[in-house]
C-alpha positions in Angstrom: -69.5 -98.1 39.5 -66.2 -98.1 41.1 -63.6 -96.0 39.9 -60.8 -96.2 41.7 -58.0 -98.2 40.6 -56.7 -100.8 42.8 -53.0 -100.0 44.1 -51.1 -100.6 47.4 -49.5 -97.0 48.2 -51.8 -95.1 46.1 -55.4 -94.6 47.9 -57.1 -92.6 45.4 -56.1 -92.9 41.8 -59.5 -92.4 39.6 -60.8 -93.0 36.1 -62.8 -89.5 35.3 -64.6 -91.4 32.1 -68.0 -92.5 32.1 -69.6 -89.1 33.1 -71.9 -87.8 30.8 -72.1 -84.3 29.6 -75.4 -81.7 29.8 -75.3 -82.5 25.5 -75.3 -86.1 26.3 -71.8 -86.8 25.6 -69.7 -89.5 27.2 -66.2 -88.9 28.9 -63.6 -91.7 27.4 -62.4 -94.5 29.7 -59.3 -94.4 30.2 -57.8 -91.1 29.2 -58.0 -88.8 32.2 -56.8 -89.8 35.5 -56.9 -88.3 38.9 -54.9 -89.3 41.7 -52.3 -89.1 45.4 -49.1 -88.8 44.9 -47.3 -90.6 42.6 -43.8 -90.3 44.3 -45.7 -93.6 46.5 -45.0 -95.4 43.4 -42.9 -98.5 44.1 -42.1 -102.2 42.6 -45.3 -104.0 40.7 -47.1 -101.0 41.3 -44.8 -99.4 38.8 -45.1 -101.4 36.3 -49.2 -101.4 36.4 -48.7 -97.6 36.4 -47.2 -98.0 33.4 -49.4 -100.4 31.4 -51.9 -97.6 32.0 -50.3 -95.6 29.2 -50.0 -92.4 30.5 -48.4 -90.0 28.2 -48.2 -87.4 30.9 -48.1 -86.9 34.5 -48.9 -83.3 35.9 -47.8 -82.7 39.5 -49.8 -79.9 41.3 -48.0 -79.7 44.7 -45.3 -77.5 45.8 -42.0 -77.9 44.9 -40.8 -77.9 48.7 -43.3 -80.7 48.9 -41.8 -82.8 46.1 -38.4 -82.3 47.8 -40.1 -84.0 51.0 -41.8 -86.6 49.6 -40.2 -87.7 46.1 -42.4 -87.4 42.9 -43.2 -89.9 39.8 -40.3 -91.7 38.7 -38.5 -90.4 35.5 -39.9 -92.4 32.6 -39.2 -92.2 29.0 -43.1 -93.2 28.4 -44.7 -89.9 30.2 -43.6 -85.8 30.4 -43.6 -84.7 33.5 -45.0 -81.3 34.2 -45.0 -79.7 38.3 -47.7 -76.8 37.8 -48.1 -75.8 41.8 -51.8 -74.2 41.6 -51.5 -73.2 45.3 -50.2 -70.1 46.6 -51.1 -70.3 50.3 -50.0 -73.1 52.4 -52.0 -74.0 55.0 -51.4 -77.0 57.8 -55.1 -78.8 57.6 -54.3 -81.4 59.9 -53.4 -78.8 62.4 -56.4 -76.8 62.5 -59.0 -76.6 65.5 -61.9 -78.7 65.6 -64.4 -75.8 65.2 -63.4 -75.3 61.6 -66.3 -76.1 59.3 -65.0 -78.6 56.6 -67.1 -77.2 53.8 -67.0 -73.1 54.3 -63.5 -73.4 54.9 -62.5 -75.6 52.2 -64.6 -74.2 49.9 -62.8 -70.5 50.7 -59.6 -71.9 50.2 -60.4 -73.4 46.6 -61.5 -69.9 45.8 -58.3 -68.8 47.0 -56.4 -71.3 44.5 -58.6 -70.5 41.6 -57.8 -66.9 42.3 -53.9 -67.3 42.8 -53.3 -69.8 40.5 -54.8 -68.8 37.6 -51.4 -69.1 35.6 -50.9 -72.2 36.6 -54.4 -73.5 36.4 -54.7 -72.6 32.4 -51.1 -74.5 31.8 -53.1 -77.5 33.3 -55.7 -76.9 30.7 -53.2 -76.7 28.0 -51.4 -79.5 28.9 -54.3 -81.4 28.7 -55.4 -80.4 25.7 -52.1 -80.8 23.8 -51.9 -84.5 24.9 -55.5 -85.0 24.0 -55.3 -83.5 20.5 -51.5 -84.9 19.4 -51.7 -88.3 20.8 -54.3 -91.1 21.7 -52.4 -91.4 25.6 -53.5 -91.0 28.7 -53.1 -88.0 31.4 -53.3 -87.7 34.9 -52.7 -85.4 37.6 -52.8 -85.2 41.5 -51.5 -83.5 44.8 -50.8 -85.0 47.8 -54.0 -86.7 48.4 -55.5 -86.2 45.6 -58.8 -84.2 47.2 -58.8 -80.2 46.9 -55.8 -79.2 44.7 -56.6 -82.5 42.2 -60.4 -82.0 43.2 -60.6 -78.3 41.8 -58.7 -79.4 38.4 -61.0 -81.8 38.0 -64.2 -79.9 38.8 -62.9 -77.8 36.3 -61.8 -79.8 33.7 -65.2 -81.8 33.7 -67.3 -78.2 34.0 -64.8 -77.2 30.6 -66.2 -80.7 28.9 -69.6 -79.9 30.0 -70.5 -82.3 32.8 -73.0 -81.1 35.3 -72.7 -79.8 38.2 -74.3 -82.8 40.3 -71.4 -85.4 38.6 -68.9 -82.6 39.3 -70.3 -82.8 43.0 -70.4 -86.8 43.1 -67.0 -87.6 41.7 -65.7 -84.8 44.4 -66.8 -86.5 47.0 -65.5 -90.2 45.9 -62.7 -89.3 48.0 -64.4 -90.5 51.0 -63.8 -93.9 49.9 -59.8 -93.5 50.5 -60.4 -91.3 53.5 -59.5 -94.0 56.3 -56.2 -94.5 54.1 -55.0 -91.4 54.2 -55.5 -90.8 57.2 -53.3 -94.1 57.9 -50.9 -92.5 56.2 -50.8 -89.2 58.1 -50.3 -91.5 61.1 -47.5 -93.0 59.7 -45.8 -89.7 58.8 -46.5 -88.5 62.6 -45.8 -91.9 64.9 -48.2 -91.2 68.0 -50.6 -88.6 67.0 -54.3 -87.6 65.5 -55.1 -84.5 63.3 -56.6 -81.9 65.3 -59.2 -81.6 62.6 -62.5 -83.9 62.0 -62.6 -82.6 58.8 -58.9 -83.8 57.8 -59.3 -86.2 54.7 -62.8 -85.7 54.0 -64.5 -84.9 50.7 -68.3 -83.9 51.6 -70.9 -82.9 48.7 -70.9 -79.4 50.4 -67.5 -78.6 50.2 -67.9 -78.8 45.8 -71.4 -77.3 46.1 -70.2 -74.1 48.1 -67.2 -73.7 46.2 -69.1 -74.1 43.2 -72.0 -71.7 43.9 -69.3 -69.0 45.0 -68.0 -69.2 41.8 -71.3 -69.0 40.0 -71.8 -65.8 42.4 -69.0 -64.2 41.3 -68.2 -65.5 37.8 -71.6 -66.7 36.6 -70.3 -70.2 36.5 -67.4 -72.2 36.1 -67.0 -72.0 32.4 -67.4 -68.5 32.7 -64.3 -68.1 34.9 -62.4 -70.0 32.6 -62.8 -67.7 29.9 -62.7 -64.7 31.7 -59.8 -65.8 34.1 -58.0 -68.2 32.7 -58.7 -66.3 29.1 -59.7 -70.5 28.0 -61.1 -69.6 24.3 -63.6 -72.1 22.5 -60.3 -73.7 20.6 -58.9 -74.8 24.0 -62.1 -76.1 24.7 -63.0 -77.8 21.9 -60.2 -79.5 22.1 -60.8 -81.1 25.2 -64.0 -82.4 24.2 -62.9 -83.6 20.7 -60.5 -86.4 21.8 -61.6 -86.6 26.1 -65.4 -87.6 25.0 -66.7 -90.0 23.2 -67.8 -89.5 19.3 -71.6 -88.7 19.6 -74.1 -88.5 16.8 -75.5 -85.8 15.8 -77.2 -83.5 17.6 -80.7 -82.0 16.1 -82.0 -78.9 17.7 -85.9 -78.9 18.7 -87.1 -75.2 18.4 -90.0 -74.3 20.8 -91.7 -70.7 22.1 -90.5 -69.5 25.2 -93.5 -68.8 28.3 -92.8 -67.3 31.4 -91.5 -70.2 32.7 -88.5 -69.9 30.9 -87.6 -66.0 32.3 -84.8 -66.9 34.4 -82.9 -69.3 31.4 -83.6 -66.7 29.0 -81.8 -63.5 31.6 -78.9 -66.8 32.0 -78.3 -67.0 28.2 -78.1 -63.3 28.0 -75.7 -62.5 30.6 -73.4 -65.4 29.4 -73.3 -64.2 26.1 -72.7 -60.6 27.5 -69.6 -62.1 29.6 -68.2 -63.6 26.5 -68.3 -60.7 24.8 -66.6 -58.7 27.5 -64.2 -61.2 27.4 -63.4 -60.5 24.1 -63.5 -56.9 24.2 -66.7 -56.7 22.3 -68.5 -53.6 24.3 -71.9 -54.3 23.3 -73.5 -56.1 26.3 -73.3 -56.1 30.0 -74.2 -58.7 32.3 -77.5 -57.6 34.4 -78.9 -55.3 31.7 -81.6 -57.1 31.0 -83.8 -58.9 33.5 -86.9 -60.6 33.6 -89.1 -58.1 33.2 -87.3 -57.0 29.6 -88.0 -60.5 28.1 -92.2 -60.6 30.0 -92.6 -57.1 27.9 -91.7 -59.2 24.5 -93.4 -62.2 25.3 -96.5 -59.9 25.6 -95.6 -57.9 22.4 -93.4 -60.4 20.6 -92.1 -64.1 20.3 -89.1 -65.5 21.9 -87.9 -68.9 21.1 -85.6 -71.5 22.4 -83.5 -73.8 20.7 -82.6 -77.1 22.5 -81.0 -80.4 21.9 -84.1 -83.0 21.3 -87.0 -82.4 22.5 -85.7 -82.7 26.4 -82.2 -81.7 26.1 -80.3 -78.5 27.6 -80.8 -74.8 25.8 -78.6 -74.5 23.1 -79.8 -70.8 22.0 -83.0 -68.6 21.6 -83.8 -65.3 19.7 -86.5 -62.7 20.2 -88.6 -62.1 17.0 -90.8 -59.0 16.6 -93.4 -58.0 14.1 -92.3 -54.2 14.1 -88.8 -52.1 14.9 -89.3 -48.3 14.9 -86.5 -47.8 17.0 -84.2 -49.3 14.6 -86.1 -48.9 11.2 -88.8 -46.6 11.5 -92.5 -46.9 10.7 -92.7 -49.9 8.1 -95.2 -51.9 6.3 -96.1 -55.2 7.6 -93.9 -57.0 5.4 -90.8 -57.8 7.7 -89.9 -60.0 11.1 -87.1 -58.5 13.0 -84.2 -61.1 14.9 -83.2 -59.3 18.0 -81.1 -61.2 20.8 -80.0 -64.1 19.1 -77.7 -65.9 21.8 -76.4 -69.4 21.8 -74.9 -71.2 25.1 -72.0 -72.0 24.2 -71.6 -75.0 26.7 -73.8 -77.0 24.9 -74.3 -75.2 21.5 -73.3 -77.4 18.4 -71.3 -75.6 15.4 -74.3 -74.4 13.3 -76.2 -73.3 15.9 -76.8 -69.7 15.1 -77.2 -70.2 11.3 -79.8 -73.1 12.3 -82.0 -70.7 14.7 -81.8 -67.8 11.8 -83.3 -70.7 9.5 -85.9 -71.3 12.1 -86.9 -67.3 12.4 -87.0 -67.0 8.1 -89.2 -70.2 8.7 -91.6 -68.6 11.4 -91.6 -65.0 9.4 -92.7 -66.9 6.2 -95.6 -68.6 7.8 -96.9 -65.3 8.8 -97.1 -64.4 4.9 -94.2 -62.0 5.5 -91.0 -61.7 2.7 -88.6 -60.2 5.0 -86.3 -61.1 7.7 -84.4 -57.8 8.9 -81.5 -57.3 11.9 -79.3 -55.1 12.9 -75.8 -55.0 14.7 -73.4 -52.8 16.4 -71.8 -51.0 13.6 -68.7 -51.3 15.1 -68.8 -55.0 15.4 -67.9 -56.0 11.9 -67.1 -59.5 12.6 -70.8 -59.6 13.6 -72.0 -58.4 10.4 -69.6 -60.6 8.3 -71.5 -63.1 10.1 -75.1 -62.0 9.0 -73.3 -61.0 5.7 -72.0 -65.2 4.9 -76.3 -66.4 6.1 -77.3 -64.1 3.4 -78.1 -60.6 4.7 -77.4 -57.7 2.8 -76.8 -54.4 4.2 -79.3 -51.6 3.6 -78.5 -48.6 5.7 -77.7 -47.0 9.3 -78.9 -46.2 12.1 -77.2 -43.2 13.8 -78.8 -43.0 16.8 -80.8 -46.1 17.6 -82.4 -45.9 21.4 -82.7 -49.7 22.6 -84.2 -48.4 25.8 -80.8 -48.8 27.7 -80.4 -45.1 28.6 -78.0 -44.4 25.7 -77.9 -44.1 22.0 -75.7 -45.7 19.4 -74.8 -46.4 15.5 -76.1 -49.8 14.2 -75.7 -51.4 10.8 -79.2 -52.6 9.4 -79.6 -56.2 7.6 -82.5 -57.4 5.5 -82.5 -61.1 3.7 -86.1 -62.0 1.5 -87.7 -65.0 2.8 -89.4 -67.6 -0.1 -93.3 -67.7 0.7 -92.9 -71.5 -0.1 -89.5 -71.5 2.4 -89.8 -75.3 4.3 -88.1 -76.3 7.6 -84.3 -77.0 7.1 -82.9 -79.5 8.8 -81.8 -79.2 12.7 -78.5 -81.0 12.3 -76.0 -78.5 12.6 -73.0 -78.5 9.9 -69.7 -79.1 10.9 
């Protein structure tokens, strides 16, 4: 599939449609561009720029750089925005031919998703406000459209939901203008070679190591836009309502968790945890719970997963116990308790949550029990106006409830009665 669209001056203008997300979405054609610079733009070339209809062209270079080289022209067809992500200049032409391309590339896109984190979530705005107001086009690019454009796009994808291997691939699609660019950095500098091999290139490692230290530090790219850029699920959604294509509905395949699913169950746990941090919802912390918490209820309990088809990603899961003490005291074996319910929300539908209750009432009622009883942090009240609007009613308090975490604290206890005759409800989650 080639991607590039053909110009003289321009070496790497890109289509970003076509990918396809971990939900099994499809990026539009023809709505997100990445490029080189645009201030190349000349003649016939201008007018094919503008049959593209682009409603907005977003610059990421530094101003002394536009001064240097020109920019777009003005047009009353497109805004222009010049959002400089980069703080740190840096000649990479100049630098010695011991410099590994993908450590040190990979340590200066940190370095740009660290400084420019203003400037990075007015990209994401911009973005989104063409893609929600209008049907146009957007594009943006840097100089050569590799590691300023590169990271935006990474981004912007990872934000949409594509995985990290298409992140990685359309990264290094680059190397397809390489020999161009480098023509014209010979042109610029009549008589002379970079210094650096690595000057121009796009290899998978570069994305990958950049990526992973991300992951390491944030838990993954989506996380540091939320935590970072402070991107909510409204600037995300819409992205993906007018950047991918309409998909059908989604159903959700519920399963139990084995130990093979440990590690995704820790994942979905510390994401949610972040998110709530994010939000300044103090009620869980990344790392609290590790494998071993979620063996001990596989051995005493159920956990299940939630995910889209039968083969699809993890949309959510939920521990369900047959008793509570800690919460409710000694009881009757009448009720199922819901502990943990967590939903990714990088691939989670709307619905998701009330669907996976559904399932739990389902399970509890095949058991021949009439309750289905949770409890939340009393002082989370949008939390228990959730479980309040799925039919829970509120029965009490818990003062002092121990959940094993070295501390003690008030929770809010929820009970809803389950029909003995209660049938599966369908997996399509509403809208």
């Amino acid at each position: 599939m080639n991607r590039h669209i053909s110009f003289e001056r321009l070496h790497n203008f890109r289509d970003l449609g076509g990918y396809t997300t971990a939900d099994g979405r499809v990026v539009r054609w023809g709505r997100l561009f990445r490029s080189d610079s645009l201030g190349k733009l000349t003649g016939e070339e201008w007018e094919r720029f503008l049959a593209l209809g682009i409603g907005t062209v977003i610059d990421l270079r530094y101003p002394w750089e536009i001064d240097a080289k020109g920019r777009v022209p003005e047009h009353p067809a497109f805004t222009y925005h010049n959002l400089s992500i980069e703080h740190r200049p840096y000649d990479q032409a100049g630098l010695g031919p011991d410099v590994e391309t993908g450590p040190f590339l990979a340590e200066k896109y940190m370095e740009v998703a660290h400084d420019g984190v203003k400037e990075l979530r007015q990209v994401v705005e911009v973005i989104a406000a063409v893609a929600t107001s209008t049907d146009e086009s957007v594009v943006f690019h840097c100089a050569s459209g590799k590691d300023r454009t590169g990271l935006v796009a990474a981004l912007v994808l990872a934000l949409l939901g594509v995985p990290e291997s298409q992140i990685v691939e359309d990264f290094t699609l680059t190397e397809l203008a390489t020999e161009r660019l480098l023509a014209d950095w010979r042109a610029d500098h009549p008589g002379q070679e970079p210094t650096w091999p690595g000057y121009g290139r796009a290899p998978a490692d570069v994305m990958r190591l950049f990526l992973d230290a991300l992951t390491h530090q944030h838990g993954s790219m989506a996380d540091y836009a939320r935590d970072l850029l402070r991107i909510d699920e409204g600037l995300i959604a819409a992205l993906r309502r007018n950047l991918l294509e309409p998909a059908a509905e989604p159903e959700l395949t519920f399963r139990r968790a084995d130990h093979r699913d440990l590690p995704e169950l820790v994942r979905l746990r510390d994401s949610a945890a972040r998110w709530q941090i994010a939000r300044g919802i103090d009620q869980w912390k990344p790392g609290q719970l590790g494998e071993d918490h979620f063996r001990a209820r596989l051995a005493d309990g159920e956990i299940w997963i939630a995910t889209l088809g039968p083969t699809g990603p993890t949309a959510g899961a939920w521990e369900l116990w047959w008793d509570d003490p800690a919460a409710w005291g000694p009881q009757p074996p009448s009720a199922g308790y819901v502990h943990r319910l967590m939903t990714d929300r990088r691939t989670a539908p709307p619905g998701t949550g009330r669907l996976m209750l559904a399932e739990a009432e389902r399970r509890i009622a095949e058991t021949g029990r009439t309750l289905c009883r949770l409890d939340c942090l009393a002082s989370n009240p949008r939390l228990r106006q959730y479980y309040e609007t799925a039919g829970y009613t509120v029965v009490g308090e818990q003062s002092s409830k121990d959940g094993g975490l070295g501390n003690t604290y008030a929770v809010t206890l929820l009970e809803k009665t389950v029909p003995e005759a209660l049938t599966p409800r369908s997996t399509k989650p509403a809208r």
